[in-house]
DOTOR-408566 format. One record per residue (C-alpha): x, y, z; residue in three letters. Coordinates in nm, 2 decimals, padded with zeros to 4 digits. Last residue first. Layout:
BEGIN
REC        x        y        z   fivex
REC        X        Y        Z     Ala
...
This chain:
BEGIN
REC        x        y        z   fivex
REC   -00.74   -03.01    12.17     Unk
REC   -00.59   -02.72    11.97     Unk
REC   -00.47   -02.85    11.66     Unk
REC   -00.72   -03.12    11.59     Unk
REC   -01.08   -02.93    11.71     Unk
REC   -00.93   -02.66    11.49     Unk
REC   -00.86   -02.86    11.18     Unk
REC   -01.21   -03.07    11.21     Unk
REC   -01.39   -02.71    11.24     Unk
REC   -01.22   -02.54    10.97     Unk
REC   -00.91   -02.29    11.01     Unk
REC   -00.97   -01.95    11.13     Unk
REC   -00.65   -01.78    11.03     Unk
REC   -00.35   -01.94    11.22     Unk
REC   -00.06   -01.76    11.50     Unk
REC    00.20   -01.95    11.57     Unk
REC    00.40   -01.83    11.87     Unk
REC    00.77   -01.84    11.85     Unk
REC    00.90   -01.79    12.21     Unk
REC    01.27   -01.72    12.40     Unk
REC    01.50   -01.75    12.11     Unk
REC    01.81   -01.92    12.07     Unk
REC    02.11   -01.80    11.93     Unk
REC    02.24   -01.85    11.58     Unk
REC    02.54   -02.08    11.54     Unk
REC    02.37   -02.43    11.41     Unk
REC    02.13   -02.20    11.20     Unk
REC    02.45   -02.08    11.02     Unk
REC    02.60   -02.35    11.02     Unk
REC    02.35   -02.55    10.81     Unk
REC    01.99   -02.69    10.86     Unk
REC    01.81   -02.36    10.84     Unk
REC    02.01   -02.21    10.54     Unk
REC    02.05   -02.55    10.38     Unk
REC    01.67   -02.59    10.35     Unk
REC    01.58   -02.19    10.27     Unk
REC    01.87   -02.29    10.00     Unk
REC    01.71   -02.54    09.82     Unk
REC    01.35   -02.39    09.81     Unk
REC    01.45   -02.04    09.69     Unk
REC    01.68   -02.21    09.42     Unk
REC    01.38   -02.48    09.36     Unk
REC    01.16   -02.14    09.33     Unk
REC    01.37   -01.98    09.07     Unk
REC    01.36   -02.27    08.81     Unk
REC    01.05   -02.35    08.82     Unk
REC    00.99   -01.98    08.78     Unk
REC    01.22   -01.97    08.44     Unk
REC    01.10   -02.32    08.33     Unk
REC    00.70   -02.20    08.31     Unk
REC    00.48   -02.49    08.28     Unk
REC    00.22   -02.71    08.24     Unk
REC    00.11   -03.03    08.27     Unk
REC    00.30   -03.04    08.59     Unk
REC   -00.01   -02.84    08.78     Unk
REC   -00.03   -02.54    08.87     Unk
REC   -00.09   -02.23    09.11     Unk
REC   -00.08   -01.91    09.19     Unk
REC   -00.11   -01.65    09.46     Unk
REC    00.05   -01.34    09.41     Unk
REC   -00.07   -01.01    09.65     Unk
REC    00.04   -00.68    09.58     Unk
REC    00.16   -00.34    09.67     Unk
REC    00.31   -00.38    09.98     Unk
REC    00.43   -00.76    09.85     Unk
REC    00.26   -01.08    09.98     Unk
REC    00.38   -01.38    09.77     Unk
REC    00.26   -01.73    09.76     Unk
REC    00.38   -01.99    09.51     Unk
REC    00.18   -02.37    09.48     Unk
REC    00.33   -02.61    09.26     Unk
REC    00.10   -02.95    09.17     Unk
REC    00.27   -03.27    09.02     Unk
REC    00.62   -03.26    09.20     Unk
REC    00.91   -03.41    09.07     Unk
REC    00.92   -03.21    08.77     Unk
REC    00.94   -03.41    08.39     Unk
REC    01.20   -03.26    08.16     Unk
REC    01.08   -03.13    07.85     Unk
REC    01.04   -03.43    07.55     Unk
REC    00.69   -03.51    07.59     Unk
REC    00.58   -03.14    07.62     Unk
REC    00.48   -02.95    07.87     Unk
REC    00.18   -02.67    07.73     Unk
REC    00.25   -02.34    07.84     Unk
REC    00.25   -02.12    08.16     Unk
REC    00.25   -01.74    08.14     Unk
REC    00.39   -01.62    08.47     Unk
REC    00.33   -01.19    08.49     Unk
REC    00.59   -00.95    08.51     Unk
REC    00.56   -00.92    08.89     Unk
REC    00.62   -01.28    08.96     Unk
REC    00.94   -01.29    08.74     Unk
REC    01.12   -01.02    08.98     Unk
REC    01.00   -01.15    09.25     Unk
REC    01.16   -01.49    09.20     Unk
REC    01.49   -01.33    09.16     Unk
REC    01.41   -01.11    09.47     Unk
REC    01.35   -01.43    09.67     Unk
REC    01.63   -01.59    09.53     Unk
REC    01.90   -01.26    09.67     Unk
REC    01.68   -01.32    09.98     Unk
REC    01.80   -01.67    10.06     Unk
REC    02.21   -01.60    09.95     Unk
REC    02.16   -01.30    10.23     Unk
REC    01.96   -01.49    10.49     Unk
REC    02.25   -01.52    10.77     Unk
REC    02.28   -01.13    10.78     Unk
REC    01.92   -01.06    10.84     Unk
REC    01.93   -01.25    11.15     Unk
REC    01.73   -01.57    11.20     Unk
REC    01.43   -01.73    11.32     Unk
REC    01.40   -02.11    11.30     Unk
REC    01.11   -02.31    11.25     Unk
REC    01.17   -02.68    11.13     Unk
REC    00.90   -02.93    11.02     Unk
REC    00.86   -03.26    10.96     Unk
REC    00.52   -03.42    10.95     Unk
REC    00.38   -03.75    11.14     Unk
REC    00.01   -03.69    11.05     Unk
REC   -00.16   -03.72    11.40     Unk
REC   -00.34   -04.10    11.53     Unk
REC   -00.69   -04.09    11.50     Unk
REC   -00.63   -04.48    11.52     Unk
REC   -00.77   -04.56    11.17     Unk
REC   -00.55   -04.21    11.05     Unk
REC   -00.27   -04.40    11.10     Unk
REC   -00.32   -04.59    10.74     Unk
REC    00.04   -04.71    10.76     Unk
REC    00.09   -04.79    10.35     Unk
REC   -00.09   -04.43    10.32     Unk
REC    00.03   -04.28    10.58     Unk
REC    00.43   -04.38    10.42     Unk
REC    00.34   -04.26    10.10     Unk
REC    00.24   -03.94    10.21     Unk
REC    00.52   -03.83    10.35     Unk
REC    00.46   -03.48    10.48     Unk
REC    00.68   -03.21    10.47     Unk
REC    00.80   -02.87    10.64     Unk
REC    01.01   -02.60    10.60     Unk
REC    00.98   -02.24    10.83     Unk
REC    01.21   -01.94    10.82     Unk
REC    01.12   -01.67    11.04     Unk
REC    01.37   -01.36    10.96     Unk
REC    01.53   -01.07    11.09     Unk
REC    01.47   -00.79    11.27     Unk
REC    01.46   -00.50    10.99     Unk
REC    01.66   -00.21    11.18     Unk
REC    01.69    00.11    11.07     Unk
REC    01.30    00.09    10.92     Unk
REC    01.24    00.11    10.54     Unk
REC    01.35   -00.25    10.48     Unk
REC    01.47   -00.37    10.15     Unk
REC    01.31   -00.75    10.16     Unk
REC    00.98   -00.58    10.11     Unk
REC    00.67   -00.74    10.31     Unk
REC    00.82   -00.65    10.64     Unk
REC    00.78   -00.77    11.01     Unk
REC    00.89   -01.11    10.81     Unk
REC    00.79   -01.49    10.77     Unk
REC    00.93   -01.73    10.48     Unk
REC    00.77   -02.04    10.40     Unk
REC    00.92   -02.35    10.23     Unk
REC    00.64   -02.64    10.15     Unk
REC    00.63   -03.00    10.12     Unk
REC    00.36   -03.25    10.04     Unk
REC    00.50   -03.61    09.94     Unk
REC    00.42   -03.94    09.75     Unk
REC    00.08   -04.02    09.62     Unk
REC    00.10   -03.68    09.41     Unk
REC    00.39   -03.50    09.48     Unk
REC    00.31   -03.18    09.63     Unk
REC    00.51   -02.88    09.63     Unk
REC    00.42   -02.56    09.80     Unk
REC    00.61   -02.24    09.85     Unk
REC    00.53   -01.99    10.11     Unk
REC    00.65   -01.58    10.08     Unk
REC    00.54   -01.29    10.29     Unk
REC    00.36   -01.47    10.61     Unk
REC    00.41   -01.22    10.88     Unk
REC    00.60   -01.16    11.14     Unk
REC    00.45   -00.98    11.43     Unk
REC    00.74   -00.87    11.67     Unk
REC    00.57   -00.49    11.72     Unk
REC    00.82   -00.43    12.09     Unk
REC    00.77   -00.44    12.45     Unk
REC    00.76   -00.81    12.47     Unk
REC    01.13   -00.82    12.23     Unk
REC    01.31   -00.66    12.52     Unk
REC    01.27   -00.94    12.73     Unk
REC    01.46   -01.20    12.48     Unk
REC    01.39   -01.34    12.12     Unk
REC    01.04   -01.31    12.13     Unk
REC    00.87   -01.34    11.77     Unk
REC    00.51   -01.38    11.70     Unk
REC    00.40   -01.58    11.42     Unk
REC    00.16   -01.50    11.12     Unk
REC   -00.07   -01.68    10.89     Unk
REC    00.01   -02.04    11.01     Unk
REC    00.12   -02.35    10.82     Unk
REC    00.08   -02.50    10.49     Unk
REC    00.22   -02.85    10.66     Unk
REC   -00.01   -02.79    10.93     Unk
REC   -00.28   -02.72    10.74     Unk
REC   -00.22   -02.95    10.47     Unk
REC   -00.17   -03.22    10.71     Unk
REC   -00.52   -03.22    10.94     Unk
REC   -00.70   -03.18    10.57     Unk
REC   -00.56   -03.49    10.46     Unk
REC   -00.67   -03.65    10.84     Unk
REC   -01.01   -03.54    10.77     Unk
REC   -01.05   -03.70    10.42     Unk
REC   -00.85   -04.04    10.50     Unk
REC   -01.13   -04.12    10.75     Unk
REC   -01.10   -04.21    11.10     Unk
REC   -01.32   -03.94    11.28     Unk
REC   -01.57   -03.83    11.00     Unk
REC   -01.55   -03.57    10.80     Unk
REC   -01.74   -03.20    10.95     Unk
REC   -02.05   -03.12    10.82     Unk
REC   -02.02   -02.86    10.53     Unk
REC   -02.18   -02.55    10.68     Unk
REC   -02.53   -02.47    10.48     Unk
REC   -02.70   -02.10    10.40     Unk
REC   -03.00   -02.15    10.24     Unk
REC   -03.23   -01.99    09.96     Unk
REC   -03.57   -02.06    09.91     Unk
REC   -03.84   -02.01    09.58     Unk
REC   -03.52   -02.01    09.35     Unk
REC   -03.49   -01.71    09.13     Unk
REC   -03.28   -01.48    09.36     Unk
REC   -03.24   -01.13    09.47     Unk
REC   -03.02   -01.09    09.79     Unk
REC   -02.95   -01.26    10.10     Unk
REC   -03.20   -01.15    10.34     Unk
REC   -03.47   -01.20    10.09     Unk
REC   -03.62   -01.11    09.77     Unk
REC   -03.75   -01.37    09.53     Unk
């Protein structure tokens, strides 16, 4: 059969959307968290006046994700004009760093999601100068630098240590390429797992420690999501 969709061998082909979960279900409300946990594709930076005349579109370049079956959902993302952390331009403008997590455990003893009540997440945004991400970035490039040569994952065995996360997510959007990988604890690759709890660690201590503290305020961060499905949407922004 020949039709608008191509060549096929079955008498009718459709195209279907899945319907949308249910209000009050478990299934909708998971997918409510893991897109805001995962968070959005870009975000526009304003730090005063100047900044509305200017290109301020930061973009998603690196996003870790950690989730602890039952438990947690966590992730570390890191947002930048450029994909490179060596900037071609005289002046690189800094950095959006972004953590969030979800306790799991806690929904699932407080079933919110009966009320239509909102995953109760935590998350911190911060934008900062290039200057106060200098022990972050020296990671990131570590982490690169295994990324690019390939990860090769092997069996775990009974005596390697046991991660505290059951499925590792790793993002990275370089000028050249794009990484997206993924795995669960049954595997693994101790040099990566390594590197991304250093990148994870100190993204956390660089936006909850002094340096954060000290860095100026900015007028608007303005998240910015792909098109998300219809339950998401109607969720984030009702």
């Amino acid at each position: 059969m020949l039709d608008a969709y191509g060549r096929s061998n079955a008498k009718t082909v459709k195209n279907l959307r899945r319907p949308m979960s249910r209000s009050h279900t478990l299934q909708r409300f998971q997918s409510i968290a893991w897109a805001f946990v995962e968070g959005p594709s870009n975000i526009y930076v304003r730090r005063d006046a100047e900044d509305y005349k200017r290109d301020m579109d930061f973009e998603l370049i690196l996003r870790i994700v950690m989730l602890t079956a039952n438990e947690r959902l966590a992730s570390w993302s890191v947002y930048s004009p450029e994909r490179e952390w060596e900037s071609e331009t005289e002046e690189h403008r800094g950095y959006v760093l972004r953590y969030s997590s979800w306790d799991i455990q806690s929904a699932l003893t407080n079933r919110p999601w009966k009320n239509e009540d909102a995953p109760q997440l935590s998350t911190v945004i911060w934008y900062l100068a290039d200057k106060e991400c200098n022990q972050l970035v020296q990671y990131c490039k570590a982490l690169d630098s295994l990324l690019i040569k390939g990860v090769s994952l092997e069996p775990r065995t009974k005596d390697d240590a046991v991660p505290s996360w059951d499925r590792l997510f790793v993002f990275r959007s370089l000028d050249s390429i794009q990484i997206d990988i993924r795995w669960d604890s049954i595997y693994s690759n101790f040099a990566v797992e390594k590197t991304v709890l250093d990148v994870s660690k100190t993204l956390e201590e660089t936006v909850g420690g002094g340096n954060a503290s000290s860095a100026p305020s900015v007028d608007l961060l303005e998240m910015v999501y792909d098109p998300l499905s219809q339950e998401v949407e109607e969720f984030l922004y009702k």
